[in-house]
N, C-alpha and C positions, 0 to 999 in steps of 0.2 A: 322753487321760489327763492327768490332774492330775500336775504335779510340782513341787516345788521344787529350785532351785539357788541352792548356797553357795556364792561363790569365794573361799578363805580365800588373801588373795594377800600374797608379801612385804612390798609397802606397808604393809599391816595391820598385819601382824606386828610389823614396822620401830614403826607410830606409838604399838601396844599393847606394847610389849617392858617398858616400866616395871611393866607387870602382866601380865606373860606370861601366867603360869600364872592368871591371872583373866579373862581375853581367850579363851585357849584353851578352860576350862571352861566358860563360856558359850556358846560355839560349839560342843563335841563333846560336853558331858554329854546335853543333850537329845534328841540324838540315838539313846542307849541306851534299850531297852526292855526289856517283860519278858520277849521272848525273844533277846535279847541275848546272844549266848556270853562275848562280853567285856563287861562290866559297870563294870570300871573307866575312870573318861572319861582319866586321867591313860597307863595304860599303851597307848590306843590313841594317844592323843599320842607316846606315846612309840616306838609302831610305826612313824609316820610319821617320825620327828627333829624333830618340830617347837618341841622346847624347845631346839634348837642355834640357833632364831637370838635368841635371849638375849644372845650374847654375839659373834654376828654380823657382823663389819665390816657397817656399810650399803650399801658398794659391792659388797661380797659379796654380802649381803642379795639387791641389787635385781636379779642376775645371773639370778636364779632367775625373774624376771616373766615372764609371758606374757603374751598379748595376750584381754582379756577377755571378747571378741565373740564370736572365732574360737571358744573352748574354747564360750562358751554355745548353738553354730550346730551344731557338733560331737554333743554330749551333746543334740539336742536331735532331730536327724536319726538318732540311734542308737536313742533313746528309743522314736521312731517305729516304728522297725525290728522293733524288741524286743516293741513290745506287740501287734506281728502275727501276731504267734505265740503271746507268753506271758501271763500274766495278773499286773497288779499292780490295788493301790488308788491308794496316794498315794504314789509315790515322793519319797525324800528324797537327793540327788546333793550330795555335800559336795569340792570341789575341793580340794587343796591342795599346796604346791612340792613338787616329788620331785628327795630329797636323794639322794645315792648310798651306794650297797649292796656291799658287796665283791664279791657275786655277778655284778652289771650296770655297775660304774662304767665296765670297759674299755671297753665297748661305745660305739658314738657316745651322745652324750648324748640325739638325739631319741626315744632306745629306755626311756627310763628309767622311762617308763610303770608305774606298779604300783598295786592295789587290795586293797581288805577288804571284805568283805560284813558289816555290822553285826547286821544281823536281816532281819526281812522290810520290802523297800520302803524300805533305807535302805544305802547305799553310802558309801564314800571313795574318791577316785579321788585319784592324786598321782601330779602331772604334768612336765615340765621346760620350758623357755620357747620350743621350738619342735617339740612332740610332734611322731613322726613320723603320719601321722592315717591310716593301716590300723592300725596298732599301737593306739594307742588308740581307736578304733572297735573295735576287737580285743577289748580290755580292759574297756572298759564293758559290751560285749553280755555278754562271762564274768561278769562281778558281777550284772548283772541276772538271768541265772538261777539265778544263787545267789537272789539277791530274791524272785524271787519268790513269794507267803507260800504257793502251791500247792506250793511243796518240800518234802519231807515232811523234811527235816533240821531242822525246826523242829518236831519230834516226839520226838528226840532230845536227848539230854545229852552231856558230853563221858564219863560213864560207861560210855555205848550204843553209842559213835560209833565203830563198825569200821573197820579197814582198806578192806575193802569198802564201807561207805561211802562212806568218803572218796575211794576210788576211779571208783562213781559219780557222786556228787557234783560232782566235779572233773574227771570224763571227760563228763558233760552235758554243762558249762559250755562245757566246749572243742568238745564237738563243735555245741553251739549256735553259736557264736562263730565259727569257723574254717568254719562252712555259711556266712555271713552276709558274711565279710571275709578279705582277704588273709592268706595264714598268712605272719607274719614274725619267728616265734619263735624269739628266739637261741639258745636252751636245748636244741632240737629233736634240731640232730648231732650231740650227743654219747652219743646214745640210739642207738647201732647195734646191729648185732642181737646180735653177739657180749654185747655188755654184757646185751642183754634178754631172752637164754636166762637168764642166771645169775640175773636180776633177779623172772624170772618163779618161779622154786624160794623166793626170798626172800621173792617174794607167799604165795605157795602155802603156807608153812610160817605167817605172821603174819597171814591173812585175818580172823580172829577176833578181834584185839587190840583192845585199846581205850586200849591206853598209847601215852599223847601223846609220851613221850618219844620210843620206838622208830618210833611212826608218822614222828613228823618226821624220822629218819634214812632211813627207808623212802620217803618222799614227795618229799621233799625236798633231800637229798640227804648222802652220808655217803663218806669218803675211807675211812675203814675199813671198810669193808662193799664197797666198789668200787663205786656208788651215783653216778654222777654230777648236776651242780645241779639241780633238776625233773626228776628222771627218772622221778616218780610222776607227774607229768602229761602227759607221752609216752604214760606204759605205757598209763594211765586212757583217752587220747584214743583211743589204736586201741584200747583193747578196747571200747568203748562205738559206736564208729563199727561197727565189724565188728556187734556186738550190731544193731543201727539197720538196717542194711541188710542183714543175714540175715533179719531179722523180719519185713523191709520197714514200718518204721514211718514214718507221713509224719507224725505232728505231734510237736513235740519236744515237747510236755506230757505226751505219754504216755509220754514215758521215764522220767518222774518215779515213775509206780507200778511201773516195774520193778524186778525183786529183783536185787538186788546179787553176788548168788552167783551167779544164772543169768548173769549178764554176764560174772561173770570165766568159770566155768566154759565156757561158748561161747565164748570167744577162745581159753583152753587147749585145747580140744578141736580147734578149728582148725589152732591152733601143732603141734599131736603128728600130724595129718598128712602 
């Protein structure tokens, strides 16, 4: 499989900071397409932080380097992995520092690992200077099945894009991922079951929805709701794992045509046993 890699590293950053935001857009705008959910190249910059090193100490800055070999041996042996299973064209892998998040800063720093699926066949992955390498082996396989363009989420709008979807969507990912590599997911116990009786009547009532706003508290995670951080991609993982091996499905491409309702529905129906 053809790919390209980007390693958009401190250094850079550090030498282009005079023109950040012209460095930046040259690097991330091209990367958008026409089925790009995010469209704007400035706000995926700004999903990353990558306009904080603007203002940067350098020696701060450079805290954030990794080792450029390693990361490309990595993304490269994952890649491999990935296309044994799934199907891309021309993958496009854009590295860049992963700054911390309130959600993950307590956590040791080599967990800091986090990604976005751009469209099909195009990824950002943001890294920190000594990824721990299940984790990210982790993280890359999740974004490649987002990628790849056989995902029918590239058939959708953010109008269309259910609960249920997303619950698919995001329990593939995982269950492709976590078949493949170490599960080292900090987010994982705080999904106990008590929390995922409550959590499942909260699915059950919003499976339909298509509002971004209430998804993100449902998915991701809500104090008021009692909602803990990724608690939608817990719930997503087992209900799609369960789905997969009730089915007995052996190749994960075909999970891609499965209906979204029959997945949650088949785990509920499990759970009420």
């Amino acid at each position: 499989m053809k790919y390209t890699l980007n390693q958009i590293t401190p250094e850079e950053l550090i030498e282009n900071r005079i023109n950040l935001k012209g460095f930046l857009q040259s690097q991330i705008s091209p990367l958008i397409g026409r089925k790009s959910w995010m469209q704007d190249w400035e706000q995926l910059a700004k999903r990353f932080q990558l306009f904080a090193f603007a203002a940067l100490p350098e020696a701060d800055a450079l805290k954030y380097s990794w080792n450029p070999k390693e990361i490309e041996a990595i993304v490269e042996e994952t890649c491999k992995e990935a296309e044994s299973h799934l199907h891309f064209e021309s993958l496009t892998i854009t590295i860049v520092p992963a700054l911390p998040f309130p959600w993950f800063q307590s956590f040791d720093q080599s967990m800091w690992t986090n990604g976005y699926t751009i469209g099909p066949d195009t990824i950002i992955i943001a890294i920190p200077p000594q990824p721990d390498t299940d984790f990210l082996n982790y993280m890359i396989a999740h974004e490649l099945h987002h990628a790849s363009p056989e995902n029918p989420i590239y058939n959708l709008t953010l109008e269309t894009f259910t609960l249920a979807d997303w619950y698919k969507m995001e329990g593939g990912a995982e269950y492709f991922s976590l078949s493949l590599y170490k599960d080292k997911r900090w987010w994982k116990k705080e999904f106990t079951e008590e929390i995922e009786q409550n959590y499942i009547e909260i699915a059950r009532q919003n499976l339909s929805t298509a509002d971004d706003v209430l998804k993100s508290k449902i998915c991701f995670g809500n104090k008021e709701m009692g909602i803990p951080v990724f608690a939608g991609y817990s719930f997503a993982y087992k209900m799609v794992r369960h789905y997969a091996e009730q089915e007995k499905i052996e190749r994960y491409r075909d999970l891609y045509q499965a209906d979204p309702h029959e997945i949650f529905n088949s785990y509920i129906i499990k759970e009420a046993i």
